[in-house]
N, C-alpha and C positions, 0 to 999 in steps of 0.2 A: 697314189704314189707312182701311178705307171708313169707319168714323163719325168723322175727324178732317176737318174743313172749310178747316180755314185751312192753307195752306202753313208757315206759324211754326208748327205746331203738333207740324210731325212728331217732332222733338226729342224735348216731352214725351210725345208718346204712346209712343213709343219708353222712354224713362224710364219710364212708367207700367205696363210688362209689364217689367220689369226690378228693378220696385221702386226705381228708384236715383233719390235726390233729391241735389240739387245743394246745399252748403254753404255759407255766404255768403259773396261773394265768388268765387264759382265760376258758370261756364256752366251747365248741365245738357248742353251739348254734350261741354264739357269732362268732366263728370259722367261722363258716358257713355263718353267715350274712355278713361278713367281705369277704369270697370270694368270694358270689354272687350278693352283694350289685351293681358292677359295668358291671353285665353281661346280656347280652340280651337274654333271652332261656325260654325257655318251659321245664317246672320240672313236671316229670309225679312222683306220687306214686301212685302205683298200690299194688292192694289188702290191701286198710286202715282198712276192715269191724273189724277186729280184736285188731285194735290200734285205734281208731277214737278219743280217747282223744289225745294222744301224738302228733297223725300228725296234733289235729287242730289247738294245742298250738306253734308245731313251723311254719304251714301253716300260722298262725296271725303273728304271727314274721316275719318271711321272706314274708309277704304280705304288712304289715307296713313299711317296711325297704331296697329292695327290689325291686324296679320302676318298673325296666324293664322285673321284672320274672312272666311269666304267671304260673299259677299251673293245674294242672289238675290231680286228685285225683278221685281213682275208688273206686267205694267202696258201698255193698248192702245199703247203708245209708249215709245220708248227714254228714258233722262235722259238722255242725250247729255253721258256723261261719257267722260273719259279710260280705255281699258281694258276700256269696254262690251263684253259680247259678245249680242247679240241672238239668240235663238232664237222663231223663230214657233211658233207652236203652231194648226195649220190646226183648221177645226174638223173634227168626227166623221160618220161618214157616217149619212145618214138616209133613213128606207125610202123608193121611191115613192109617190104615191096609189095605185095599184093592186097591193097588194101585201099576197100572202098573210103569215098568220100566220109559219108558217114565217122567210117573209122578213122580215119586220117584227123579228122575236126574233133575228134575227143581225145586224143593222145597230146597228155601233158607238154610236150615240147610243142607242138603246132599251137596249145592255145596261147600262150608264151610268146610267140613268134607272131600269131593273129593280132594278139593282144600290143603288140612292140609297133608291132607295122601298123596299126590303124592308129595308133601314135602319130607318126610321120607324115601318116597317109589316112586319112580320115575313111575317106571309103572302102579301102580296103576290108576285102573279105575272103574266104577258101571258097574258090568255084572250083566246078566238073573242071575247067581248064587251067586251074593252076593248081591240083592239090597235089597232084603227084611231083611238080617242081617244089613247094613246099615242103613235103615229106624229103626228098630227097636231098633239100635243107636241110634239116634238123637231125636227119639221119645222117650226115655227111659231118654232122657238127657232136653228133655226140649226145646232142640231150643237153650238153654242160650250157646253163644257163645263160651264162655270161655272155657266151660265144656265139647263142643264140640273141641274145637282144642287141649285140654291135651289129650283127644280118640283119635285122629284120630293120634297125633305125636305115641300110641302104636302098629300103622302097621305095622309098622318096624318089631314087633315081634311075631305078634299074627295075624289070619284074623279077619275078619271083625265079623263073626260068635261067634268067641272064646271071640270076646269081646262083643258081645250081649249078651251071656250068663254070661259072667262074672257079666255083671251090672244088670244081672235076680237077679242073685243072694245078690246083694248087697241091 
């Protein structure tokens, strides 16, 4: 849901990974209730923090209507619907300043960030020469997950250093 801006929007974008267009005379909510009403799956929308009306309003539709569809919805904040179940998601542990390689390579967030960037970048690994840019990655990000694997997918074109500094600066 991150590139949809407007709360009205959720509907369509929703329709728009579904392929399902609405006939005249029909909603696109309605659209959508109509194609999913007889499907068994798990409907993720991700990144609601932004729309948390829109997605709760058709989340209560297509949860009313809908049997077989699990939702799961991420998002800094509940929709504060009926039947909610909240789970946090703390963030990741991240090494000290003072702290050996060793330690830096087993701290939840670097392997996350290891793991993301050898993604992008196949060789990539945590050397004596970039663990401390690393660490000061993840430590500058938080641990939070998310925030961690949009960094680490910028290996590809930056090192590990270039984008310590970059988030100094931010």
């Amino acid at each position: 849901m991150a590139p949809v801006r407007d709360p009205a929007g959720v509907d369509d974008a929703l329709a728009a990974v579904f392929s399902v267009t609405a006939p005249a005379g029909q909603s696109t909510e309605e659209a959508l209730v109509e194609f999913l009403r007889g499907k068994q799956l798990l409907l993720v929308l991700d990144n609601c923090e932004h729309l948390l009306e829109g997605a709760a309003a058709l989340v209560e539709v297509l949860q009313r209507s809908c049997e077989r569809l699990v939702i799961l919805a991420t998002s800094r904040e509940g929709l504060g619907i009926e039947g909610e179940r909240l789970v946090p998601v703390p963030p990741l542990e991240v090494p000290g300043r003072d702290t050996d390689i060793a330690a830096i390579s087993r701290a939840e967030a670097v392997r996350l960030f290891t793991d993301r960037a050898a993604a992008v970048k196949p060789d990539f690994v945590v050397t004596t020469e970039n663990a401390a840019a690393v660490a000061a990655v993840v430590r500058r990000l938080d641990g939070i997950a998310l925030a961690i694997e949009l960094a680490a997918a910028r290996i590809a074109a930056m090192t590990p250093a270039e984008l310590a500094h970059r988030l100094e600066r931010s």
